[in-house]
N, CA, C and O atoms as a Tinker XYZ file with bonds, in Angstrom:
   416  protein
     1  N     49.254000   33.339000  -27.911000    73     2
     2  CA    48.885000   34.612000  -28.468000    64     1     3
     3  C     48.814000   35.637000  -27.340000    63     2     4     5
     4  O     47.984000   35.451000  -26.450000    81     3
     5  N     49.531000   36.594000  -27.304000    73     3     6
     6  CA    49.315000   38.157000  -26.635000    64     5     7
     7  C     48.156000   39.016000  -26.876000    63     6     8     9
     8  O     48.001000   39.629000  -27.932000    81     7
     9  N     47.523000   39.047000  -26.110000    73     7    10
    10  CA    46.505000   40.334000  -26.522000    64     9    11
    11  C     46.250000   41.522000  -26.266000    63    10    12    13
    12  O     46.814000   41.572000  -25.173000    81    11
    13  N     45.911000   42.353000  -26.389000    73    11    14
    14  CA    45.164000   43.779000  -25.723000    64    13    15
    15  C     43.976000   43.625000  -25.855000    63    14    16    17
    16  O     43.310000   43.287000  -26.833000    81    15
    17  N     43.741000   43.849000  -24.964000    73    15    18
    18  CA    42.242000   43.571000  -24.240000    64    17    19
    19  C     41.134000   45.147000  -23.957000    63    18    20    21
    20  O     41.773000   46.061000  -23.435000    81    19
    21  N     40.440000   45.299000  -24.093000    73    19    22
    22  CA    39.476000   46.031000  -23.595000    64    21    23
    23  C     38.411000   45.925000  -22.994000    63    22    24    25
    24  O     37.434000   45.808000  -23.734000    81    23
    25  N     38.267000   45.922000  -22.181000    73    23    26
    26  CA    36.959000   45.296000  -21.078000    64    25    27
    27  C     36.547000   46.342000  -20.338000    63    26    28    29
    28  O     36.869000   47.529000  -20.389000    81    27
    29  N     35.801000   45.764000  -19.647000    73    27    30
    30  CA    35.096000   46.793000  -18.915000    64    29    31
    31  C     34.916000   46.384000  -17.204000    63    30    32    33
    32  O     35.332000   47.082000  -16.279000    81    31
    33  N     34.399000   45.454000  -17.110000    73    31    34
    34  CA    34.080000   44.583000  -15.703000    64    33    35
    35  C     35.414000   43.104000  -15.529000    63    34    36    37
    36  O     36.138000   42.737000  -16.455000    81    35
    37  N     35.412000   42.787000  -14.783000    73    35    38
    38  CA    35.778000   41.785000  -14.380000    64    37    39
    39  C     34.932000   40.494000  -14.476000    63    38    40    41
    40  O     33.761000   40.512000  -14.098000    81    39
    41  N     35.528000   39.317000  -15.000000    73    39    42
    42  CA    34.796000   38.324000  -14.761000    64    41    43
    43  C     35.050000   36.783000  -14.908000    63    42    44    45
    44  O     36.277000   36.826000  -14.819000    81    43
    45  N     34.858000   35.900000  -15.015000    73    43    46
    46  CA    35.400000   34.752000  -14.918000    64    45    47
    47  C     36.597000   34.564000  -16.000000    63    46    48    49
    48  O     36.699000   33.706000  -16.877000    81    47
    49  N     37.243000   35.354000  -15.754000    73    47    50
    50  CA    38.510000   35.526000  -16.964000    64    49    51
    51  C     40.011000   35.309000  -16.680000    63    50    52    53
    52  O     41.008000   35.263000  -17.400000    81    51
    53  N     39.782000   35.189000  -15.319000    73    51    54
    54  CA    41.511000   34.692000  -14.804000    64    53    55
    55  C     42.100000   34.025000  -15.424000    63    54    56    57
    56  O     43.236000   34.450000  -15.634000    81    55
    57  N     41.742000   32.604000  -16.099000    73    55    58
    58  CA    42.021000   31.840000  -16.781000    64    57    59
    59  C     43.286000   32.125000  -17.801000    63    58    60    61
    60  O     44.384000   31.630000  -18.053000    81    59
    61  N     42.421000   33.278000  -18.254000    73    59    62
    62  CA    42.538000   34.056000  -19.633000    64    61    63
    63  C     43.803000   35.063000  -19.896000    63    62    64    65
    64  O     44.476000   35.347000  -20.887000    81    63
    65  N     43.793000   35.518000  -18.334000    73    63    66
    66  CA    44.939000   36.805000  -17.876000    64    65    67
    67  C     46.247000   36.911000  -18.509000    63    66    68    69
    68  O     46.806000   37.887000  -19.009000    81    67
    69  N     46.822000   35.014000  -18.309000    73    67    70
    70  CA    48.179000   35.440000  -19.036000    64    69    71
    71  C     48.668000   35.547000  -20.472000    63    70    72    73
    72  O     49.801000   35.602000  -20.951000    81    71
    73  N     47.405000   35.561000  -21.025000    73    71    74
    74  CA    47.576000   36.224000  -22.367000    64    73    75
    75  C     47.207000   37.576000  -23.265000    63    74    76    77
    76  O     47.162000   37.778000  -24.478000    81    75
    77  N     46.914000   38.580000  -21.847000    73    75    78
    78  CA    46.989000   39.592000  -22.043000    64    77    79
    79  C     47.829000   40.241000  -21.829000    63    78    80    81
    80  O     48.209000   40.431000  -20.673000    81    79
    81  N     48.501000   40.899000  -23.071000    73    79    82
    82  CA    49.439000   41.941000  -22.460000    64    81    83
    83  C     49.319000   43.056000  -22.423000    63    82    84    85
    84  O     50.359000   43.713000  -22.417000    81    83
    85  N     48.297000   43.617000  -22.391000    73    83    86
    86  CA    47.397000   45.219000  -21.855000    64    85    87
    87  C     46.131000   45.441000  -21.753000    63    86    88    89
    88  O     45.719000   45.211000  -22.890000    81    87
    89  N     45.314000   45.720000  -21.161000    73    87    90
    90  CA    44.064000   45.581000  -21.615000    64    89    91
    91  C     43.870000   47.559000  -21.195000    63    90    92    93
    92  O     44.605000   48.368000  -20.628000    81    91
    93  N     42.983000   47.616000  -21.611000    73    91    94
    94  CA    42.101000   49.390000  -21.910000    64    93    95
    95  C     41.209000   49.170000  -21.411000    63    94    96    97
    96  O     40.492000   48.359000  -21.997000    81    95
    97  N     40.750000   49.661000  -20.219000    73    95    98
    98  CA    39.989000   50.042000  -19.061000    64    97    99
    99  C     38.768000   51.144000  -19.898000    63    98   100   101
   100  O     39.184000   51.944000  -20.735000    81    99
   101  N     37.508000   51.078000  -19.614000    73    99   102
   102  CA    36.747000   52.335000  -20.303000    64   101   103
   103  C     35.543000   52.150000  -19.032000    63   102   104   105
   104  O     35.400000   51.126000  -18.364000    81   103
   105  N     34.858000   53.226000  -18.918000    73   103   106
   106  CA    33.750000   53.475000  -18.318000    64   105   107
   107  C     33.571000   53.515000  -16.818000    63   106   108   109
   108  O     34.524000   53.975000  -16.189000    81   107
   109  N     32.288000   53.026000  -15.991000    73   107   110
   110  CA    32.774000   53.801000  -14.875000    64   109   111
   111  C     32.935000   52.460000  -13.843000    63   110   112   113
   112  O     32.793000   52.610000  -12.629000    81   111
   113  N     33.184000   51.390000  -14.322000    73   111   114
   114  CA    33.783000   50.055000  -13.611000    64   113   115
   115  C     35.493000   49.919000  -14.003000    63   114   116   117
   116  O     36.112000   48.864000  -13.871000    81   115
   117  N     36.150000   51.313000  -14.546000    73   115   118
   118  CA    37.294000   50.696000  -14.751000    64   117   119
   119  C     38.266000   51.091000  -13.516000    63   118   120   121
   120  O     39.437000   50.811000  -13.771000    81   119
   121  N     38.087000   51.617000  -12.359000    73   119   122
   122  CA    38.925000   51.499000  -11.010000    64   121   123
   123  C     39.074000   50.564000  -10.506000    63   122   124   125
   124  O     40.025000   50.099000   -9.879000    81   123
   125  N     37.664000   50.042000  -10.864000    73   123   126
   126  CA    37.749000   48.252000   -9.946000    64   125   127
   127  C     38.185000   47.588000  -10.012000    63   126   128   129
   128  O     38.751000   46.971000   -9.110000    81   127
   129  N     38.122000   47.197000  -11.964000    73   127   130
   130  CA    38.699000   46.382000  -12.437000    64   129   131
   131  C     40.279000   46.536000  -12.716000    63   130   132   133
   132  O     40.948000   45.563000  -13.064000    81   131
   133  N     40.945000   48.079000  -12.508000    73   131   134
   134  CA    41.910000   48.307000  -12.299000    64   133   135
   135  C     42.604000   47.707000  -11.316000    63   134   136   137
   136  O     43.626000   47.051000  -11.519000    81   135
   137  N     42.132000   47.883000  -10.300000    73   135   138
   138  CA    42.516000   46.911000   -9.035000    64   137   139
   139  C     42.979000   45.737000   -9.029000    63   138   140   141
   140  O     43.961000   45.297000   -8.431000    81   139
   141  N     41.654000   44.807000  -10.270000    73   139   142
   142  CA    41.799000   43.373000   -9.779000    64   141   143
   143  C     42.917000   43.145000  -10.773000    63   142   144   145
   144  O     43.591000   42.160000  -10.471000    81   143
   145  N     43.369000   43.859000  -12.033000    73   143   146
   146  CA    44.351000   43.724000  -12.766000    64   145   147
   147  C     45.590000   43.634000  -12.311000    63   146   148   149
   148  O     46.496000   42.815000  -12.468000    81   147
   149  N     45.419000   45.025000  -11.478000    73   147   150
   150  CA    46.726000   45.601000  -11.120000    64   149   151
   151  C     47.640000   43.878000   -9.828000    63   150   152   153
   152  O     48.777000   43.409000   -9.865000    81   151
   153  N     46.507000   43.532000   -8.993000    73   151   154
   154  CA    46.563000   42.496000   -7.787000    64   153   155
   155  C     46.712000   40.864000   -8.786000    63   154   156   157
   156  O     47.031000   39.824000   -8.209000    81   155
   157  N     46.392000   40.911000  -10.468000    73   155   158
   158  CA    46.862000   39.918000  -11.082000    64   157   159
   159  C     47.893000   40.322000  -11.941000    63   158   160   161
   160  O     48.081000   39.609000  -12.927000    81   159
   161  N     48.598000   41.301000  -11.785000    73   159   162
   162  CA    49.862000   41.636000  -12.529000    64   161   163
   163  C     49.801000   41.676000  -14.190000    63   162   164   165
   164  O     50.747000   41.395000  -14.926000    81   163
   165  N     48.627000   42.042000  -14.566000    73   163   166
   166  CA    48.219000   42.172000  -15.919000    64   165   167
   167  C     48.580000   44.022000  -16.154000    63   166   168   169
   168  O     47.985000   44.887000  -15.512000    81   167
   169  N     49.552000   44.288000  -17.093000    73   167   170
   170  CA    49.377000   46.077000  -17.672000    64   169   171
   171  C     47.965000   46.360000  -18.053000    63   170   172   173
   172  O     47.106000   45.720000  -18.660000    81   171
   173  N     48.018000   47.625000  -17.448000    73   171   174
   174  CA    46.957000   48.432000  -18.049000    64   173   175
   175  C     46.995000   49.623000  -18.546000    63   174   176   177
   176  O     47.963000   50.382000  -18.597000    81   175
   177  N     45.741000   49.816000  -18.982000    73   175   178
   178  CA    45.418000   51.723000  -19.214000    64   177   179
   179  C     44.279000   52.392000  -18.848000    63   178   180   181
   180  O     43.523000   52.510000  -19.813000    81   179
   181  N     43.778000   52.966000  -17.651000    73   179   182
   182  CA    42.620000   53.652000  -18.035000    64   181   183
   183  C     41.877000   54.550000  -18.861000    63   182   184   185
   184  O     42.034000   55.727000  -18.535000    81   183
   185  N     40.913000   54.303000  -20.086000    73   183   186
   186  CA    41.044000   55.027000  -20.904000    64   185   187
   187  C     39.928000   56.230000  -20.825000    63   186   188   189
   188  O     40.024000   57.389000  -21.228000    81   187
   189  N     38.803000   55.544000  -20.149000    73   187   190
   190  CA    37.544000   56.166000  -20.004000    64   189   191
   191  C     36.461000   55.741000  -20.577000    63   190   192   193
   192  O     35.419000   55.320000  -20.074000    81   191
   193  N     37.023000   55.991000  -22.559000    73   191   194
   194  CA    36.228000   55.776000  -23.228000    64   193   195
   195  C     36.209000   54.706000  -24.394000    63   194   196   197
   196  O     37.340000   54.251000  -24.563000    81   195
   197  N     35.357000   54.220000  -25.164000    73   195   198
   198  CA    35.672000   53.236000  -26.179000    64   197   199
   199  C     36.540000   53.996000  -26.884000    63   198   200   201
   200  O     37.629000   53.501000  -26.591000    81   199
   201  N     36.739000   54.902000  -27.640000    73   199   202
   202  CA    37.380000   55.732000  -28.547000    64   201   203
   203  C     38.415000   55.766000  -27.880000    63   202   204   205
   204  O     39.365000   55.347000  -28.540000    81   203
   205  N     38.703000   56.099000  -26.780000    73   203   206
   206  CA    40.209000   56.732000  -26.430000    64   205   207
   207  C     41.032000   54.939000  -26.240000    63   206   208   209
   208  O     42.188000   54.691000  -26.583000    81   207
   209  N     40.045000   53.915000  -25.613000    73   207   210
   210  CA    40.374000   52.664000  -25.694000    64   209   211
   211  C     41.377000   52.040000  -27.387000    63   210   212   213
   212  O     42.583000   51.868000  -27.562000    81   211
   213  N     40.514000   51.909000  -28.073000    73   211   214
   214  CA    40.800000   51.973000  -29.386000    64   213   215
   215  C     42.033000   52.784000  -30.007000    63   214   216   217
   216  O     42.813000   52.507000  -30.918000    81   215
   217  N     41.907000   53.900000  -29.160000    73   215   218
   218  CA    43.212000   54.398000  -29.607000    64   217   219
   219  C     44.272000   54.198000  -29.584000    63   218   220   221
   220  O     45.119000   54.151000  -30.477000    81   219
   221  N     44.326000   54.015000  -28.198000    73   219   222
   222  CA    45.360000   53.635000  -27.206000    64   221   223
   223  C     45.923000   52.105000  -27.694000    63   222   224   225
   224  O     47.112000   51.798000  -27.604000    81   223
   225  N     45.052000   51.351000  -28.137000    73   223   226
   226  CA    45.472000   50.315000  -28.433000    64   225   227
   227  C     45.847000   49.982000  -29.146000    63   226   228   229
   228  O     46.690000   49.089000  -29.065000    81   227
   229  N     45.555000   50.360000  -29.978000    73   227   230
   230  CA    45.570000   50.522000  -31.830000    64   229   231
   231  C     47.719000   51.562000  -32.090000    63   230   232   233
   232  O     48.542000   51.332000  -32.976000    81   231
   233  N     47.784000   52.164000  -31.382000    73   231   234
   234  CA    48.746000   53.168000  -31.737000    64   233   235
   235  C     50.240000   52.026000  -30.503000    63   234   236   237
   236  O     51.409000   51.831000  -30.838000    81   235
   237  N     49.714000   51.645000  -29.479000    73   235   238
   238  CA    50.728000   50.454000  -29.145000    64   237   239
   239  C     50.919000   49.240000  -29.692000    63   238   240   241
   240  O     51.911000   48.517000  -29.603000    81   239
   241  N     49.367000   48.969000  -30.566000    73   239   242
   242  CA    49.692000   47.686000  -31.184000    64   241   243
   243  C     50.745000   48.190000  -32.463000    63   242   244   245
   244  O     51.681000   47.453000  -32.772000    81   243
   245  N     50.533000   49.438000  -33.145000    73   243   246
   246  CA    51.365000   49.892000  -34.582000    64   245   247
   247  C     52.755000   50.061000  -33.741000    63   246   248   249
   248  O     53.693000   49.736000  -34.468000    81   247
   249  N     53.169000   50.448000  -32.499000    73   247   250
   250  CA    54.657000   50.025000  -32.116000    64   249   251
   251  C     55.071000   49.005000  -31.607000    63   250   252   253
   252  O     56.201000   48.927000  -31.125000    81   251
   253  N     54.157000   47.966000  -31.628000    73   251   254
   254  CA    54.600000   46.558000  -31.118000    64   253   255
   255  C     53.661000   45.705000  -31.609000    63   254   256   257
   256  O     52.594000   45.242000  -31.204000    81   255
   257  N     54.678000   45.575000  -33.084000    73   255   258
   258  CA    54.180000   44.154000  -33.858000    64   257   259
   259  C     54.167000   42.981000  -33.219000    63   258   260   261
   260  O     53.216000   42.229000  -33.433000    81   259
   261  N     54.998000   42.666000  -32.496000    73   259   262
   262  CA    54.913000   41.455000  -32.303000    64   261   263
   263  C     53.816000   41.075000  -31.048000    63   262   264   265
   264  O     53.703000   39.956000  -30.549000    81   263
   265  N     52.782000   42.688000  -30.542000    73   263   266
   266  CA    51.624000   41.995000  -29.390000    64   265   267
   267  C     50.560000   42.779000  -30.545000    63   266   268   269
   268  O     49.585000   43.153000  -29.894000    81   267
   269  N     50.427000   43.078000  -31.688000    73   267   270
   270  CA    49.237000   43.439000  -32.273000    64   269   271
   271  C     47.910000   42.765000  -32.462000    63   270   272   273
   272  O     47.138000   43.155000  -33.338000    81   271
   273  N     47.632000   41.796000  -31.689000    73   271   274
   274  CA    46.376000   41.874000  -31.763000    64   273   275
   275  C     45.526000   42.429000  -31.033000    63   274   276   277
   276  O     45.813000   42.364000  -29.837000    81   275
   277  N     44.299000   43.113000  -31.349000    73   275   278
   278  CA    43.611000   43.774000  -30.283000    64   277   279
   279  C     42.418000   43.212000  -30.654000    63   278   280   281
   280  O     41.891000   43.178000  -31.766000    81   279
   281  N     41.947000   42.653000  -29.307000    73   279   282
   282  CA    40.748000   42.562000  -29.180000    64   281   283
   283  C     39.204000   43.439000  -28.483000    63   282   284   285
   284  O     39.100000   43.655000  -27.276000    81   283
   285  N     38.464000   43.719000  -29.182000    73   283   286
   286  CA    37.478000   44.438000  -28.684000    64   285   287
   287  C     36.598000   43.654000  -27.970000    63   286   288   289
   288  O     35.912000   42.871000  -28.626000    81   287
   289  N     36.452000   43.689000  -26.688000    73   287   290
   290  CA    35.040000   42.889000  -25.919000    64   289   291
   291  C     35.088000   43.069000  -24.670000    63   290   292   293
   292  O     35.847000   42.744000  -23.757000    81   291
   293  N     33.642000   43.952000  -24.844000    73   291   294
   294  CA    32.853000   44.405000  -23.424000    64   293   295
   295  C     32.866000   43.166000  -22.382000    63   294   296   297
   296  O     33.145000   42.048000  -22.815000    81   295
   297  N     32.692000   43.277000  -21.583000    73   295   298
   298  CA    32.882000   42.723000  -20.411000    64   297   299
   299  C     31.989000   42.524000  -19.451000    63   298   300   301
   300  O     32.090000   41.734000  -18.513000    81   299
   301  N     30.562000   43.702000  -19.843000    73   299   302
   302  CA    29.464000   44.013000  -18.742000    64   301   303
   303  C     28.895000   44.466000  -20.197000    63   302   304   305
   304  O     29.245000   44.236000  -21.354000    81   303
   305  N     27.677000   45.344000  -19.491000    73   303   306
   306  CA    26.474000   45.920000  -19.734000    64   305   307
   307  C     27.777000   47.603000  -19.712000    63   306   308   309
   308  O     28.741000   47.826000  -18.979000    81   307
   309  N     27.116000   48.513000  -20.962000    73   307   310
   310  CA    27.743000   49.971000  -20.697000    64   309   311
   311  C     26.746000   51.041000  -20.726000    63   310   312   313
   312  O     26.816000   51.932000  -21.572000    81   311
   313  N     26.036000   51.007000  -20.050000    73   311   314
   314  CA    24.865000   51.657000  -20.286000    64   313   315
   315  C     25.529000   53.313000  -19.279000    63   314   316   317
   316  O     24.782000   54.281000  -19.142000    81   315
   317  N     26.514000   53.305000  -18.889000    73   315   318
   318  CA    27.131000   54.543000  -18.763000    64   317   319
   319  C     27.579000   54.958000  -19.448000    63   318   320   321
   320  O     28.258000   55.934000  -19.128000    81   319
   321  N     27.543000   54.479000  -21.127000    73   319   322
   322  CA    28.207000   55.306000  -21.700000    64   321   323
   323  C     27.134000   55.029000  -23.067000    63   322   324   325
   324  O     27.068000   55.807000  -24.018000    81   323
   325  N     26.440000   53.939000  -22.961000    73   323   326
   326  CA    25.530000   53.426000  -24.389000    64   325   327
   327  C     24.358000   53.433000  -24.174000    63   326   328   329
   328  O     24.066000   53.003000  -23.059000    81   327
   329  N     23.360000   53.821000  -24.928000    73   327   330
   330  CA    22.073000   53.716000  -24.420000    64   329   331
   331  C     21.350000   52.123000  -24.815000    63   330   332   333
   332  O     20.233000   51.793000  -24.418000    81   331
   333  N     22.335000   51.168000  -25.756000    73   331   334
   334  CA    22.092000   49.905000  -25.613000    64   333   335
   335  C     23.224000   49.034000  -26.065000    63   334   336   337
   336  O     24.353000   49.481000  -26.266000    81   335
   337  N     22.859000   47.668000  -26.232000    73   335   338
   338  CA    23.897000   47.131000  -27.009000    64   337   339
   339  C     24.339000   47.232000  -28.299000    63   338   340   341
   340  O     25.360000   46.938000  -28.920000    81   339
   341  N     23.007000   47.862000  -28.581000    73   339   342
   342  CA    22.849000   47.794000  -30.268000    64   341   343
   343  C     23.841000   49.254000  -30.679000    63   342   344   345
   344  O     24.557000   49.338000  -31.676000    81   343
   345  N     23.681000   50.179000  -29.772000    73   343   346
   346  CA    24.116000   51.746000  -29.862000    64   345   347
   347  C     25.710000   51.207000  -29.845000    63   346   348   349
   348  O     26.364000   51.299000  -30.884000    81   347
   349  N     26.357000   50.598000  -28.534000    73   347   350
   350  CA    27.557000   50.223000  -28.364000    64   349   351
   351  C     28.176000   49.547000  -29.406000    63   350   352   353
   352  O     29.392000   49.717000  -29.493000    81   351
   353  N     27.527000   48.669000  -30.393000    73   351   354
   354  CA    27.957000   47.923000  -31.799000    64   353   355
   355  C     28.337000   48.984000  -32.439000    63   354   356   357
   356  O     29.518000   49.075000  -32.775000    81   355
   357  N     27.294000   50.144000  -32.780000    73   355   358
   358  CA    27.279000   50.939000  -33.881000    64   357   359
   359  C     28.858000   51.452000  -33.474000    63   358   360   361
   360  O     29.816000   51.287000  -34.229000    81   359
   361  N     28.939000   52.094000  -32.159000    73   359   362
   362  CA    30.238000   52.864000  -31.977000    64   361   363
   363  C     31.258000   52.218000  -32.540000    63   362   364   365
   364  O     32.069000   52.625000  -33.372000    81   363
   365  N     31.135000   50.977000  -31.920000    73   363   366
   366  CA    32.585000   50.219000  -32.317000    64   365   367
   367  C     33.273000   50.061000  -33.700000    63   366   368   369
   368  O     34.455000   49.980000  -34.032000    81   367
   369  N     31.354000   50.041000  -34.820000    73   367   370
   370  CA    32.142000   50.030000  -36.142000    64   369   371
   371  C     32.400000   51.288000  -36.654000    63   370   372   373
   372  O     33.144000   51.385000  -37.630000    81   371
   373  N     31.749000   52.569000  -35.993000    73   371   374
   374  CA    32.129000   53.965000  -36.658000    64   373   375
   375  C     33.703000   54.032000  -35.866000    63   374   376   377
   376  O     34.511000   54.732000  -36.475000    81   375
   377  N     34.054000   53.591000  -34.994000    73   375   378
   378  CA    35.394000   54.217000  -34.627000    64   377   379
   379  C     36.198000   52.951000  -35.323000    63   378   380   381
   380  O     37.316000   53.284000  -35.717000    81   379
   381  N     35.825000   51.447000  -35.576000    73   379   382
   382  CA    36.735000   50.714000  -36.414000    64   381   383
   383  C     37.030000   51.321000  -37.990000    63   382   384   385
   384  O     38.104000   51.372000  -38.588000    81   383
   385  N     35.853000   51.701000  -38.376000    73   383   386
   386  CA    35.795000   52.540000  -40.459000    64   385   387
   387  C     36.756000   53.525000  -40.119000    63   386   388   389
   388  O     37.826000   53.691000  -40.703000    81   387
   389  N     36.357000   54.132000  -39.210000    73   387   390
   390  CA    37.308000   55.353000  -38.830000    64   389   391
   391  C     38.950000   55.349000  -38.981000    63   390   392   393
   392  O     39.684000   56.040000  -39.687000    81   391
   393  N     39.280000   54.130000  -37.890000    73   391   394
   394  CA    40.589000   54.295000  -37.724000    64   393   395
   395  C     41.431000   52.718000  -39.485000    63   394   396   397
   396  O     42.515000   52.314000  -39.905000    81   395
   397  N     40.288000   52.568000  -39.695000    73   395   398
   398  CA    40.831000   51.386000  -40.581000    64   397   399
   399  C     40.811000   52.229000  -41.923000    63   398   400   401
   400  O     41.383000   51.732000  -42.892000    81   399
   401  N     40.124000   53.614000  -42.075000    73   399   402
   402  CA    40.256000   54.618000  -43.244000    64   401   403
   403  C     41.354000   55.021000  -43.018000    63   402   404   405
   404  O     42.103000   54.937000  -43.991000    81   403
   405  N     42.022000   55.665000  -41.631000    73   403   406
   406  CA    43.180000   56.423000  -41.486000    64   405   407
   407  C     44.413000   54.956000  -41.811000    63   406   408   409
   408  O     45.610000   55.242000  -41.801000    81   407
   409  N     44.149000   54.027000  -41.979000    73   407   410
   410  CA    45.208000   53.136000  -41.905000    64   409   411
   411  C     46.292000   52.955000  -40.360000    63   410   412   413
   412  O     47.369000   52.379000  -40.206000    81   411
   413  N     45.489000   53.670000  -39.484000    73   411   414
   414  CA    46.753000   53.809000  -38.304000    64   413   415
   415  C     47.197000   52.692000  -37.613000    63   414   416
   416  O     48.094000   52.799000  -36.777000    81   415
């Protein structure tokens, strides 16, 4: 299975690498982890944010059926961008209703 990935930190995931085929960078650990991607030959995107993540992923997975799955999962703590975990859930399902209303 191919995935798109969205993470945030780096972490015992090498394993895991060659079945990503993009992952979406968000928040303010994604240079780093840009790095360690870029030095394991995994594509990326920096996105910034969960939303722009989601987007991004969501609109390459609708031109490439055959890597559409996307997976959503934090990677760290986002408290640069969430004021908890519980806040970071909520986002994920207002921008999933969101984009699963638009059908995109």
């Amino acid at each position: 299975m191919d995935l798109r990935w969205s993470a945030k930190r780096r972490g015992a995931l090498r394993p895991y690498l060659s079945n990503v085929h993009k992952a979406y960078l968000i928040g303010s650990s994604q240079d780093e982890f840009a790095n360690f991607l870029k030095s394991e030959g995994v594509s990326y995107s920096k996105c910034g944010t969960l939303e722009n993540a989601f987007t991004d992923a969501a609109l390459d997975a609708k031109s490439d059926l055959k890597h559409a799955n996307i997976v959503l999962s934090p990677a760290c703590a986002s408290f640069d961008q969430f004021k908890s975990f519980e806040h970071r859930g909520e986002e994920f399902r207002r921008i999933f209703e969101y984009y699963n209303a638009q059908s995109l």
